[in-house]
DSSP file (Angstrom, degrees, kcal/mol; ACC not computed):
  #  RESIDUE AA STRUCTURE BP1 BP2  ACC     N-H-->O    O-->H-N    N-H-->O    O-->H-N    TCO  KAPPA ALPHA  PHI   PSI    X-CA   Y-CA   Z-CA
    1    1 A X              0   0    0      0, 0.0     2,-0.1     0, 0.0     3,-0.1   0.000 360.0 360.0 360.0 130.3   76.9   74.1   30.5
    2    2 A X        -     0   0    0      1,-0.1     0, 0.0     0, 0.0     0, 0.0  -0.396 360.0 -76.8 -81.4 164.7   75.4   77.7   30.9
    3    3 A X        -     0   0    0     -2,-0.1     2,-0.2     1,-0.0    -1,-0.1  -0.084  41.2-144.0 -52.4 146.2   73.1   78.7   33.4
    4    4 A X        -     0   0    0     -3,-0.1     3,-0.1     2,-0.0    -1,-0.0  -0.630   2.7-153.3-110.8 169.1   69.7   77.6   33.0
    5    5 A X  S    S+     0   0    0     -2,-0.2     2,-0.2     1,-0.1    -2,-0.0  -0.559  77.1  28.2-146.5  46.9   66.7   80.1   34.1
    6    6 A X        -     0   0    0      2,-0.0     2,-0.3     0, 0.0    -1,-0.1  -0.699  56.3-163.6 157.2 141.0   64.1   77.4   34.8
    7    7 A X        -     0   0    0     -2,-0.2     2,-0.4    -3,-0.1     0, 0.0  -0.778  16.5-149.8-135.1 166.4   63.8   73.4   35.9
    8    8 A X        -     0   0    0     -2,-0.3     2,-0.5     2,-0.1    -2,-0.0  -0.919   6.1-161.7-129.2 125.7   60.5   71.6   35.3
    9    9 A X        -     0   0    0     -2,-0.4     2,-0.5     2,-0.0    -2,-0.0  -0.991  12.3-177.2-114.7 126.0   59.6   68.7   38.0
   10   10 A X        -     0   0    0     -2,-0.5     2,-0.2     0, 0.0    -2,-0.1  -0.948   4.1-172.3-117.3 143.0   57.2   66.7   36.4
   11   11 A X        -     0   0    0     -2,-0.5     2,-0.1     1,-0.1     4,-0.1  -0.661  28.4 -75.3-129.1-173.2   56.1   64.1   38.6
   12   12 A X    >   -     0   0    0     -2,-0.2     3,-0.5     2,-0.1    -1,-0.1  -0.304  53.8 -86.6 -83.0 173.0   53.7   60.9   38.0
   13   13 A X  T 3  S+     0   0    0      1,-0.3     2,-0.5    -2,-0.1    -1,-0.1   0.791 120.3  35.5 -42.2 -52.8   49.9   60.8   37.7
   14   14 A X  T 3  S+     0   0    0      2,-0.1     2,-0.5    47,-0.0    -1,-0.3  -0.705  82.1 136.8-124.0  73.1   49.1   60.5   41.3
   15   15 A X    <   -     0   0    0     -3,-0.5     2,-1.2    -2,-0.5    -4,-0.1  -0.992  54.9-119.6-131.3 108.9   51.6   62.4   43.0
   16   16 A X    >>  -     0   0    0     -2,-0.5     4,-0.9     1,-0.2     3,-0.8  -0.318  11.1-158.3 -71.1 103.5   50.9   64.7   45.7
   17   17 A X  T >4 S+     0   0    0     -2,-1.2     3,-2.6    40,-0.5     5,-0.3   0.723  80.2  71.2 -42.8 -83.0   51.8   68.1   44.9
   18   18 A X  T 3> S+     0   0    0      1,-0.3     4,-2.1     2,-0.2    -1,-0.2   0.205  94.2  53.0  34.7 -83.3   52.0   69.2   48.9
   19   19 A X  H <> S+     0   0    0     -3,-0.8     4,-2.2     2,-0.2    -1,-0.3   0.940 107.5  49.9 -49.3 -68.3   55.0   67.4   49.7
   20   20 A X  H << S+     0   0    0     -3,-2.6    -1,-0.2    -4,-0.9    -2,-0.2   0.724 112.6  42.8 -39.1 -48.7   57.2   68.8   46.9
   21   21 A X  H >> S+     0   0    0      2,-0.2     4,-1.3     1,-0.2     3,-0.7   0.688 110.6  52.6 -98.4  -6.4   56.6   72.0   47.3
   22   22 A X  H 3X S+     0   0    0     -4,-2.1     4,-1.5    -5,-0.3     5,-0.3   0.815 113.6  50.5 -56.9 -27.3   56.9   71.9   50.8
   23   23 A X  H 3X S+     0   0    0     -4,-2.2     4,-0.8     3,-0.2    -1,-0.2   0.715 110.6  45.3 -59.3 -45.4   59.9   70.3   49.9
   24   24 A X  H <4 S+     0   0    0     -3,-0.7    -2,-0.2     2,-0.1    -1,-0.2   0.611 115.7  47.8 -77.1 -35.4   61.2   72.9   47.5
   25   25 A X  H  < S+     0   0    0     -4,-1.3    -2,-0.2     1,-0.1    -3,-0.1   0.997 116.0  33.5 -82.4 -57.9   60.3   75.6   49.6
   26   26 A X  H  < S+     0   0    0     -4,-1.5     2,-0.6    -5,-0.2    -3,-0.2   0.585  89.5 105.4 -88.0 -11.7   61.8   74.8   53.5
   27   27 A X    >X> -     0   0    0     -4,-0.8     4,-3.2    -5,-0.3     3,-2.4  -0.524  60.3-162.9  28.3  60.6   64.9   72.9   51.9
   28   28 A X  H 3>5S+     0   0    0     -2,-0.6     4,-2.5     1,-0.3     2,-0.6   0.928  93.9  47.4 -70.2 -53.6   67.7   75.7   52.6
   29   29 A X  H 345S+     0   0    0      1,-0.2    -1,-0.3     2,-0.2     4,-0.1   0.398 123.2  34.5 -90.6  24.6   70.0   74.1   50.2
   30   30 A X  H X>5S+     0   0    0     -3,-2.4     4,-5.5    -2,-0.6     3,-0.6   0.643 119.6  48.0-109.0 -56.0   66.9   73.9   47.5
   31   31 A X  H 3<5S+     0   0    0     -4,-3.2    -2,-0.2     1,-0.2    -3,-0.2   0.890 101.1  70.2 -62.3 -32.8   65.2   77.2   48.5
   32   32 A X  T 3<<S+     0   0    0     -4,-2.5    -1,-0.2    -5,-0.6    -3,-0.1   0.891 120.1  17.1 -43.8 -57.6   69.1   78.9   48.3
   33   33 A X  T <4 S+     0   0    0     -3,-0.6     2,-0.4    -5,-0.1    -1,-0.2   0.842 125.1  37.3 -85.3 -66.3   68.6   78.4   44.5
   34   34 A X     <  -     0   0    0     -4,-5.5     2,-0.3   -10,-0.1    -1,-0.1  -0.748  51.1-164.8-123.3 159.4   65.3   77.9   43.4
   35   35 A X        -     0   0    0     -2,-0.4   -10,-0.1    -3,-0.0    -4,-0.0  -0.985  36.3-101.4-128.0 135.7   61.9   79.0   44.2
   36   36 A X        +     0   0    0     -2,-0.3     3,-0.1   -15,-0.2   -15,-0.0  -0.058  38.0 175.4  17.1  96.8   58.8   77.6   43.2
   37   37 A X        -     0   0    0      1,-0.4     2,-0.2     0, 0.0    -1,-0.1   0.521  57.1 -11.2-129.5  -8.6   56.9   79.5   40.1
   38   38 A X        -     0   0    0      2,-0.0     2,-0.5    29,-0.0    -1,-0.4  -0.802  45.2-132.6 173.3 165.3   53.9   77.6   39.2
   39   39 A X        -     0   0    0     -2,-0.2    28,-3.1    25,-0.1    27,-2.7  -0.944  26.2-171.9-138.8 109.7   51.7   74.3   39.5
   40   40 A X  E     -a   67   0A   0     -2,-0.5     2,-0.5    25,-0.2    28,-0.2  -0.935   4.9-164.6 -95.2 100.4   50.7   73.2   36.3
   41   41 A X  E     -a   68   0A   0     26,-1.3    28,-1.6    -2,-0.4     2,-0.8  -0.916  10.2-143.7-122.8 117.7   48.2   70.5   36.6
   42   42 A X  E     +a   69   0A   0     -2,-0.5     2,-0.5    26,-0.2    28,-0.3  -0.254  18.8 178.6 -68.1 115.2   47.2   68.1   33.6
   43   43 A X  E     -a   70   0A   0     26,-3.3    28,-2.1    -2,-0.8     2,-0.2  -0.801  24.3-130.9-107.6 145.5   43.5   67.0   33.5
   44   44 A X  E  >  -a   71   0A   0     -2,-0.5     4,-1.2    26,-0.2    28,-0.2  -0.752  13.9-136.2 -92.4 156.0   42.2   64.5   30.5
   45   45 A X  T  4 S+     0   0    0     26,-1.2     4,-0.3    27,-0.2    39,-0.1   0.898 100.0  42.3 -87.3 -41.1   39.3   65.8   29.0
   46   46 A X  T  4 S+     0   0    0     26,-0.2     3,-0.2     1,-0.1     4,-0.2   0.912 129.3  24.4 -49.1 -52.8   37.5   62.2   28.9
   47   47 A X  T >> S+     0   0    0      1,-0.1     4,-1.5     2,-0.1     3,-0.9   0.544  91.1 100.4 -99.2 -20.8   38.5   61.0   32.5
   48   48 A X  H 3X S+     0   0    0     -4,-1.2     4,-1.0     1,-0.2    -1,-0.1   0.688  82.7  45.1 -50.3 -23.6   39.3   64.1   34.5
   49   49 A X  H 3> S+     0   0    0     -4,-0.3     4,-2.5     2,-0.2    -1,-0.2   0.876 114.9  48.6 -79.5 -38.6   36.0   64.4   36.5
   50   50 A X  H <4 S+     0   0    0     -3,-0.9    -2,-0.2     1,-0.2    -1,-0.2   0.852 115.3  38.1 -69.5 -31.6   36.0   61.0   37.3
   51   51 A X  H  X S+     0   0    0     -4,-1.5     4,-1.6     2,-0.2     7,-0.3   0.756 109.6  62.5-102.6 -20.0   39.1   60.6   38.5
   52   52 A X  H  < S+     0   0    0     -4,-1.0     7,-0.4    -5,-0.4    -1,-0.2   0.995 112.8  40.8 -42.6 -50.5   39.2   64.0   40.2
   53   53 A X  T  < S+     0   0    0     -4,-2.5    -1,-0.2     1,-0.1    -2,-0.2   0.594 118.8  48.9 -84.1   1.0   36.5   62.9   42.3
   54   54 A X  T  4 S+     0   0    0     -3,-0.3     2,-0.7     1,-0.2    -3,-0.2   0.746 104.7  51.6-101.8 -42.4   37.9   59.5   42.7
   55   55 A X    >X  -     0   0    0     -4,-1.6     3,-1.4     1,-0.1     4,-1.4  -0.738  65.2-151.3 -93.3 121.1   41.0   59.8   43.5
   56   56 A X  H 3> S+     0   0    0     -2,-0.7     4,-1.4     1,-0.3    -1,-0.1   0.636 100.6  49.8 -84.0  -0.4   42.1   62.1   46.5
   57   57 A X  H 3> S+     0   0    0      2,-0.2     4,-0.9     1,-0.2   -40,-0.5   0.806 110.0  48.4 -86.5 -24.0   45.7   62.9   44.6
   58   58 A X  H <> S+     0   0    0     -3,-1.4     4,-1.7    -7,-0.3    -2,-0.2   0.747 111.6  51.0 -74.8 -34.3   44.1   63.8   41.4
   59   59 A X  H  < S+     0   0    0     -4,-1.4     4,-0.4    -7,-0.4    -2,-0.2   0.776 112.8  47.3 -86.1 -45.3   41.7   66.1   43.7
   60   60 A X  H  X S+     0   0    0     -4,-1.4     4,-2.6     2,-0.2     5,-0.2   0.767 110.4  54.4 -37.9 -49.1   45.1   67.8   45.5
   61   61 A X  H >X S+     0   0    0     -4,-0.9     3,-2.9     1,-0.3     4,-0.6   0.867 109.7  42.6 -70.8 -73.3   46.7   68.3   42.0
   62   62 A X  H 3< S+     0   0    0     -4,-1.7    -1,-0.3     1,-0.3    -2,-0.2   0.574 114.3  52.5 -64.9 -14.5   43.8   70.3   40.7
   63   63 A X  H 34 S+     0   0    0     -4,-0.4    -1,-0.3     1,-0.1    -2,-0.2   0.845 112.6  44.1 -92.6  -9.0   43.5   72.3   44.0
   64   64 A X  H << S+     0   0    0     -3,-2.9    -2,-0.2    -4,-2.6    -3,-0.2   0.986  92.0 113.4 -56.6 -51.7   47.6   73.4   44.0
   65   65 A X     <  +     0   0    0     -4,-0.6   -25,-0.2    -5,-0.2    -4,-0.0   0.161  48.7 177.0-104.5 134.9   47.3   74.1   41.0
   66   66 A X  S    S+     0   0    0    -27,-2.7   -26,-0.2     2,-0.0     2,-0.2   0.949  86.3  29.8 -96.5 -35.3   47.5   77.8   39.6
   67   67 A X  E     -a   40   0A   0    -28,-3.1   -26,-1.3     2,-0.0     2,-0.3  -0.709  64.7-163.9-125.1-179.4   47.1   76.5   35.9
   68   68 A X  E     -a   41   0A   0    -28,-0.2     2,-0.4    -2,-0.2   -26,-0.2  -0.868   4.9-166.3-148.8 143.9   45.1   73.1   34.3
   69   69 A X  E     -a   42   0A   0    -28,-1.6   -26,-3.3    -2,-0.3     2,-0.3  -0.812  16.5-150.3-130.0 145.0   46.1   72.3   30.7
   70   70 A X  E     -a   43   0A   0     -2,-0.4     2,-0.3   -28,-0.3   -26,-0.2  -0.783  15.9-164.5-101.6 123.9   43.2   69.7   29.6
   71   71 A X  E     +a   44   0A   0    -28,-2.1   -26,-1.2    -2,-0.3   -25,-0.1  -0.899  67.1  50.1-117.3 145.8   44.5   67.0   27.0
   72   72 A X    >>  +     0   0    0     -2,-0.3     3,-1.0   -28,-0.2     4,-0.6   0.846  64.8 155.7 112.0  38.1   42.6   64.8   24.8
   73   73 A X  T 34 S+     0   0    0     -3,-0.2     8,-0.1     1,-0.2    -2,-0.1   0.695  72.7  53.0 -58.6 -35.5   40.3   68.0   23.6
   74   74 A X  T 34 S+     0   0    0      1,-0.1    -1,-0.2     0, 0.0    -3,-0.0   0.549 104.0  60.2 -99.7 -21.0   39.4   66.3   20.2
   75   75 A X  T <4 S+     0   0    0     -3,-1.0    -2,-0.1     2,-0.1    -1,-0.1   0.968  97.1  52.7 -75.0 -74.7   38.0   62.9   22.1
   76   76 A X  S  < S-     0   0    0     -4,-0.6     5,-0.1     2,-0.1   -30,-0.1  -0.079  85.5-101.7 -79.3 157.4   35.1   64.1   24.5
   77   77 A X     >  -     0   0    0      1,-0.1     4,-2.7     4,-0.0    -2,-0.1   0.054  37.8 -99.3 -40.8 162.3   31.4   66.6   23.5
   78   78 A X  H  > S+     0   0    0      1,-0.2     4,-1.4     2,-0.2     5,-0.1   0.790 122.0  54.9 -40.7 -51.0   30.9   70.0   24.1
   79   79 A X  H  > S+     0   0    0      2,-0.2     4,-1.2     1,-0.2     3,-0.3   0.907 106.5  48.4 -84.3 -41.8   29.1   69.6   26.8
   80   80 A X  H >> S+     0   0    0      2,-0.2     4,-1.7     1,-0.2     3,-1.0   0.977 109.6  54.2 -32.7 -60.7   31.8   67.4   28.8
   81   81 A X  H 3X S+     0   0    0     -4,-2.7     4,-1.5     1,-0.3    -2,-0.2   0.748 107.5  48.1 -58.5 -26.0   34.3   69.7   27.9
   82   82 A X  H 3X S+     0   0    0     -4,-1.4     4,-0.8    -3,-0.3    -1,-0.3   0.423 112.1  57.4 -68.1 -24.2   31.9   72.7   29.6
   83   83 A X  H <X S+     0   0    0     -4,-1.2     4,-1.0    -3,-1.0    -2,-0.2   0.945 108.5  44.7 -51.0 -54.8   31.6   70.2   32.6
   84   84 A X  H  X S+     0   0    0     -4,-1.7     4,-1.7     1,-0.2     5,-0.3   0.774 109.3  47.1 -74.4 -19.1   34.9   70.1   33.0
   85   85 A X  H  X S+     0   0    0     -4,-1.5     4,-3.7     2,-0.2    -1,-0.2   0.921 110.4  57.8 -66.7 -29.3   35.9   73.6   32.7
   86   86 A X  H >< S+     0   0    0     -4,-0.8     3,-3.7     1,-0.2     2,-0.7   0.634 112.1  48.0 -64.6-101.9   32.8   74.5   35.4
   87   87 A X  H 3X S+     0   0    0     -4,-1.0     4,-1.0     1,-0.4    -1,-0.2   0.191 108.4  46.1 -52.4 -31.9   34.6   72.1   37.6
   88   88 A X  H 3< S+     0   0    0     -4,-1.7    -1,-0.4    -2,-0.7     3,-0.2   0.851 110.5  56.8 -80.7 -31.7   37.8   73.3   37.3
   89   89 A X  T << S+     0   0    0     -4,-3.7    -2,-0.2    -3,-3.7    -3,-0.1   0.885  99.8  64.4 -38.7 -48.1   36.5   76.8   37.8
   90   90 A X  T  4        0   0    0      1,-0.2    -1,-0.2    -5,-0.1    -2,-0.2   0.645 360.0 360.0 -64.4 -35.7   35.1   75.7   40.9
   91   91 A X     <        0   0    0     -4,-1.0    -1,-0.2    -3,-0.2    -2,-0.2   0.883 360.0 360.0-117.8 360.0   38.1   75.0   42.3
């Protein structure tokens, strides 16, 4: 296989970023190789608020996280979707 220039860890819903990349980072035979390059965090556009504020792993992803992609754009109003981007702004 040739060298690859990238890995993706995609982990499940409620998965604490923290751990992972702490994991990634202080790891010598992890860190030797790879470093950490972004935290990409999915929010749904219907459920995201709720569950940000219900759940404290959903509330960790969005605060690693350097970038948000928001799915389900087509479902919720205008004005949801402008809830949630002030919210993500905020943190």
């Amino acid at each position: 296989l040739p060298p690859f220039k990238r890995i993706a860890v995609e982990t499940s819903g409620l998965a604490e970023p923290a751990p992972i990349l702490a994991t990634l980072v202080n790891d010598p035979l992890i860190s030797a190789f790879y470093r950490p390059a972004a935290v990409t965090t999915l929010v749904d556009a219907e459920l995201g608020l709720g569950q940000i504020a219900r759940f404290s792993e959903a509330a960790m992803q969005a605060v690693a996280a350097d970038r948000f992609l928001v799915t389900k754009l087509d479902r919720p109003d205008a004005q949801l979707i402008e809830a949630i981007a002030a919210a993500l702004r905020r943190i």
